[in-house]
C-alpha positions as semicolon CSV with decimal commas, in nm:
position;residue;x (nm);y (nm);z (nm)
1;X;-2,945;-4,757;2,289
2;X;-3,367;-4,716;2,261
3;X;-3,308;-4,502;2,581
4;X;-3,027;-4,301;2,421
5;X;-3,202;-4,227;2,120
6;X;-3,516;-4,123;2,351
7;X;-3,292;-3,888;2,543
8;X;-3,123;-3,710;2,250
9;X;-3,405;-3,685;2,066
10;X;-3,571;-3,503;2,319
11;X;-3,259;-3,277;2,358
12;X;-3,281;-3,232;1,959
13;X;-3,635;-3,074;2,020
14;X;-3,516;-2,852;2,308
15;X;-3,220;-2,731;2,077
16;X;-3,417;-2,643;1,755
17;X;-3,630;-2,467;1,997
18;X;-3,371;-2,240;2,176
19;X;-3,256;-2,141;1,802
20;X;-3,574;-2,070;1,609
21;X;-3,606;-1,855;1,995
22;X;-3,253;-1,730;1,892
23;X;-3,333;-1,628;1,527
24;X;-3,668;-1,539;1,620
25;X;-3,487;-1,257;1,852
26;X;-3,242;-1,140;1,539
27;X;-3,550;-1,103;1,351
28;X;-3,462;-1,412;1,139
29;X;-3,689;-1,755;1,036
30;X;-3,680;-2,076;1,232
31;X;-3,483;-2,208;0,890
32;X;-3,241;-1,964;0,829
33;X;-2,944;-2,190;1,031
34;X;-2,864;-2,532;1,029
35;X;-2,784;-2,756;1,258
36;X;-2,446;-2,966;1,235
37;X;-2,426;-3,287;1,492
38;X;-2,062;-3,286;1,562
39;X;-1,964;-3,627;1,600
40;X;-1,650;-3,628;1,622
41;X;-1,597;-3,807;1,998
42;X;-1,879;-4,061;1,935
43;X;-1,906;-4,382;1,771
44;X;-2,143;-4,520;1,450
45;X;-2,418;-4,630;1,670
46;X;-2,458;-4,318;1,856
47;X;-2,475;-4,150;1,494
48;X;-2,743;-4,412;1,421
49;X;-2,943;-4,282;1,768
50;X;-2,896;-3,913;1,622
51;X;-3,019;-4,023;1,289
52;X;-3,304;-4,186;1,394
53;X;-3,353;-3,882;1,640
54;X;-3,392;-3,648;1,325
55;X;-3,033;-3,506;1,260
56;X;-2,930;-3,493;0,886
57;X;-2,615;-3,339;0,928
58;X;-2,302;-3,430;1,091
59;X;-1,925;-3,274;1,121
60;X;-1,589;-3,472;1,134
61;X;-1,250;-3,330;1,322
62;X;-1,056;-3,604;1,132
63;X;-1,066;-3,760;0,791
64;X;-1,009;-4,100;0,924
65;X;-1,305;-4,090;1,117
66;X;-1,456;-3,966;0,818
67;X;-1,394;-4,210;0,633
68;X;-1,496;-4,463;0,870
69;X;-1,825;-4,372;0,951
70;X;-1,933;-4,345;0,611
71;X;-1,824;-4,671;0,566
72;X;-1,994;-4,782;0,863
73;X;-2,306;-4,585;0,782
74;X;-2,344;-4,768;0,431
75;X;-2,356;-5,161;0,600
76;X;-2,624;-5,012;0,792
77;X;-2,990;-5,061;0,631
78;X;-3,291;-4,860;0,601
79;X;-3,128;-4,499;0,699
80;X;-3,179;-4,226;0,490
81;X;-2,948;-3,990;0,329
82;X;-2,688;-3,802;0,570
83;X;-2,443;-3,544;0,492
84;X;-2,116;-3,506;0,665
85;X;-1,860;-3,191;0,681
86;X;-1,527;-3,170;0,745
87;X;-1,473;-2,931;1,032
88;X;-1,179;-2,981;1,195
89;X;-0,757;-2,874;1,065
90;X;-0,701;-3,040;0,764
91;X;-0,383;-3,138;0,650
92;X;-0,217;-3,121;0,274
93;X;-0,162;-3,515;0,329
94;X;-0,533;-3,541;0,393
95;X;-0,703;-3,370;0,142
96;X;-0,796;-3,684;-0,137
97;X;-0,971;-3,858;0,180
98;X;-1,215;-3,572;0,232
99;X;-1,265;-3,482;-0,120
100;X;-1,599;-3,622;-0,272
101;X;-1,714;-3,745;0,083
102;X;-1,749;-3,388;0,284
103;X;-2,031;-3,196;0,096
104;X;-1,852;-2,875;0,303
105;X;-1,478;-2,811;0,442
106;X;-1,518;-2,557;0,732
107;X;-1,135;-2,493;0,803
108;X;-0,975;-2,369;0,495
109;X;-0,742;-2,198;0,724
110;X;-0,431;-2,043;0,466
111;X;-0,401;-1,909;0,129
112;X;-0,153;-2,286;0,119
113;X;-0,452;-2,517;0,218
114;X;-0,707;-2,374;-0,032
115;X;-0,436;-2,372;-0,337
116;X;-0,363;-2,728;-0,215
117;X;-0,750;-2,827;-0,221
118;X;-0,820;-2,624;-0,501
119;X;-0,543;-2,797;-0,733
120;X;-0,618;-3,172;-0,613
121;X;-0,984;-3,070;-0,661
122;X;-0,915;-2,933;-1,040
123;X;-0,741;-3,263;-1,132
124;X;-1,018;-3,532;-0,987
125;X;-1,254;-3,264;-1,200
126;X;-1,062;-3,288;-1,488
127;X;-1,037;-3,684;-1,415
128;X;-1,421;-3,721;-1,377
129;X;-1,412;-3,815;-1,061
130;X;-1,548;-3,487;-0,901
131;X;-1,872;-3,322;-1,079
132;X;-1,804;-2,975;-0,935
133;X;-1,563;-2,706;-0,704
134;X;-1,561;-2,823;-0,366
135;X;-1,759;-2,615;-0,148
136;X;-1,557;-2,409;0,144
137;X;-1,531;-2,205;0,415
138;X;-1,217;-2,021;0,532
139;X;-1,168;-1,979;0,858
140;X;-1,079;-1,652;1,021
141;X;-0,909;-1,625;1,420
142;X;-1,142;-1,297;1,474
143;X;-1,089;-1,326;1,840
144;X;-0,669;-1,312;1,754
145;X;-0,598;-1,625;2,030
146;X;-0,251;-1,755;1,984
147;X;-0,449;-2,097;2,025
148;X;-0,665;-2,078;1,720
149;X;-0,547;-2,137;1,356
150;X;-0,744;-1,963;1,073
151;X;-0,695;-1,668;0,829
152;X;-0,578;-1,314;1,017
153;X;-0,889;-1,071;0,921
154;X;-0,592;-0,837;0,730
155;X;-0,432;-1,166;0,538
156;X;-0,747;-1,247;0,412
157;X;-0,823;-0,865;0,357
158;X;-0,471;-0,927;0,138
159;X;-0,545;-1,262;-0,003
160;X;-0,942;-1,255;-0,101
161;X;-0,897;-1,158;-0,432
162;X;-0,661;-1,477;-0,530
163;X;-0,840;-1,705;-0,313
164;X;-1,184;-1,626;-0,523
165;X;-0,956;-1,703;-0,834
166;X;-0,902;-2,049;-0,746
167;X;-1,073;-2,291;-0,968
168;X;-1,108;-2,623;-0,778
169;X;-1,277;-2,461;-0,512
170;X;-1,619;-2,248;-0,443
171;X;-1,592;-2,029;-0,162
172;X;-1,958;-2,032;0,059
173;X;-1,841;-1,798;0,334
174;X;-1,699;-1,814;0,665
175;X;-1,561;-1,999;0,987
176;X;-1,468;-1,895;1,324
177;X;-1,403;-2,011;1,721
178;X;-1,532;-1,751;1,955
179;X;-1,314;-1,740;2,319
180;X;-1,427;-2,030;2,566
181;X;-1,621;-1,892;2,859
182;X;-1,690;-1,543;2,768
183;X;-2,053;-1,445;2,596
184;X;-1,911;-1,058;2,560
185;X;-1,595;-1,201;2,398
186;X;-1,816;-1,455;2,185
187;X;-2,067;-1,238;2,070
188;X;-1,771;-0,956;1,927
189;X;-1,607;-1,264;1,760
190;X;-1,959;-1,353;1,577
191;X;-2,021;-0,996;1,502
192;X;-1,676;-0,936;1,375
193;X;-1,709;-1,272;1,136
194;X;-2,074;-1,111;1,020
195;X;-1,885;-0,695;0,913
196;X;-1,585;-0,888;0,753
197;X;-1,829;-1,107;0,569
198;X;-2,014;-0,806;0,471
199;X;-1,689;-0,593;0,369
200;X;-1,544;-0,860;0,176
201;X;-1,906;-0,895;-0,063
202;X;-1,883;-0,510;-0,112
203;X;-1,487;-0,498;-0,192
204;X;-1,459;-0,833;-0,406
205;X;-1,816;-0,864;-0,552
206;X;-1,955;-1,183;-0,466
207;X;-2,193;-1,389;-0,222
208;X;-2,045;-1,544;0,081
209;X;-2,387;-1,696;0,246
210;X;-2,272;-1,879;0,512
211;X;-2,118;-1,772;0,862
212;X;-2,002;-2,129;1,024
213;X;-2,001;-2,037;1,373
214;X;-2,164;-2,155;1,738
215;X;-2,106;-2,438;1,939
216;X;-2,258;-2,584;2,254
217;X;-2,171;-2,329;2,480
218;X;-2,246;-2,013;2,252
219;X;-2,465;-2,123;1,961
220;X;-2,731;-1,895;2,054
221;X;-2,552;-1,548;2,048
222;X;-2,406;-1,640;1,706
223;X;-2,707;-1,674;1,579
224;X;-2,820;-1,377;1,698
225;X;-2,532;-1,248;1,521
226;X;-2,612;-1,385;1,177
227;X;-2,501;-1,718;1,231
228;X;-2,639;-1,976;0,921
229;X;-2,446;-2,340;1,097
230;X;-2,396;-2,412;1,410
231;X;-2,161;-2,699;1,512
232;X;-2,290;-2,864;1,809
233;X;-2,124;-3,177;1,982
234;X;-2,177;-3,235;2,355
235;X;-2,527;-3,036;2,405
236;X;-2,619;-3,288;2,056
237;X;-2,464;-3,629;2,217
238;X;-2,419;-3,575;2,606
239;X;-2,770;-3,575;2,743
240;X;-2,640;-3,481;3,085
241;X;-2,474;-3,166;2,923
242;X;-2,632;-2,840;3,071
243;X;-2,807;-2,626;2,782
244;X;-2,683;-2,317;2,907
């Protein structure tokens, strides 16, 4: 595992330095994205490595495995303090197990998932056993593949001004999935997240400040595009994965 951590670690400092080059390009500071560690095909130890390799921030596909590695995490001593975001489909069954452990939920993907969140959130607030609206992003298929779940850019056009009404929750901004394989295709996707970010501000009035967006293959055009997280797995935790 010494030799792990020594490899990823040394990936981790290739990485930050092919996005402050990426943001650096846009015009942008060296901390104006973060870095998520997605862990979601890797065990606790190989958290541990990226923990001890400098990552702060890691994103879960499943609340089971949520759940679990937290638990994990917490027998282990002498780490310091981690954060972990729920990034993959969430379902209504779900939603207590992520609430009060994700400090973000990436895939609010329907007007139906963020009531649903919303309202459990509202009563564990009025319960005392949340302090505050659950932070969230809702996620938008800009690309329009069959394949990808996520908010229509017209429904949400038709839906943003209810969805900002809900009380339970506190919407930060937006997710996407660019098209696997093609940097043209990826880089309209990012783009298109960034102008319906920027229309929805002007037409509803508020702040959306985060564009959840980038992974291993593509994490440098979105932030080139405005991306503020990136959600890297296999370039974080495969040290034989080519940085492309």
């Amino acid at each position: 595992m010494e030799r792990y951590e020594e490899l990823i670690s040394r990936r981790r400092q290739e990485i930050c330095e092919r996005m402050a080059d990426a943001l650096a390009r846009a015009g942008r500071g060296a901390d104006d994205a973060l870095l998520i560690a997605v862990s979601k095909t890797v065990g606790t130890d190989e958290v541990v490595a990226a923990i001890r390799a400098g990552y702060r921030t890691f994103g879960e596909n499943r609340p089971q495995e949520l759940v679990r590695k937290l638990a994990d995490l917490a027998e282990r001593d002498g780490l310091p303090p981690v954060r972990f975001d729920m990034i993959g489909n969430l379902q209504t069954n779900k939603i207590n197990a992520v609430l009060g452990r994700a400090q973000l939920i990436h895939s609010i993907r329907s007007q139906h998932l963020a009531e649903a969140v919303s309202s459990r959130a509202a009563r564990r607030i009025e319960a005392g056993e949340l302090e505050a609206p659950v932070d969230v992003l809702l996620e938008v298929n800009v690309s329009g593949e069959e394949s990808k779940s996520g908010f229509a850019p017209d429904e949400l056009r038709a839906c943003m001004g209810q969805l900002v009404e809900l009380m339970g929750i506190r919407i930060r901004g937006l997710m996407t999935m660019a098209p696997r394989g093609d940097k043209d295709a990826a880089r309209r996707t990012f783009s298109g997240l960034r102008d319906l970010r920027d229309e929805l501000q002007v037409s509803h009035g508020i702040v959306l400040p985060e564009l959840s967006c980038g992974m291993s293959e593509d994490f440098e055009i979105a932030l080139e595009e405005g991306s503020t997280i990136v959600r890297l797995g296999r370039v974080v935790f495969d040290p034989s994965f080519a940085l492309q």
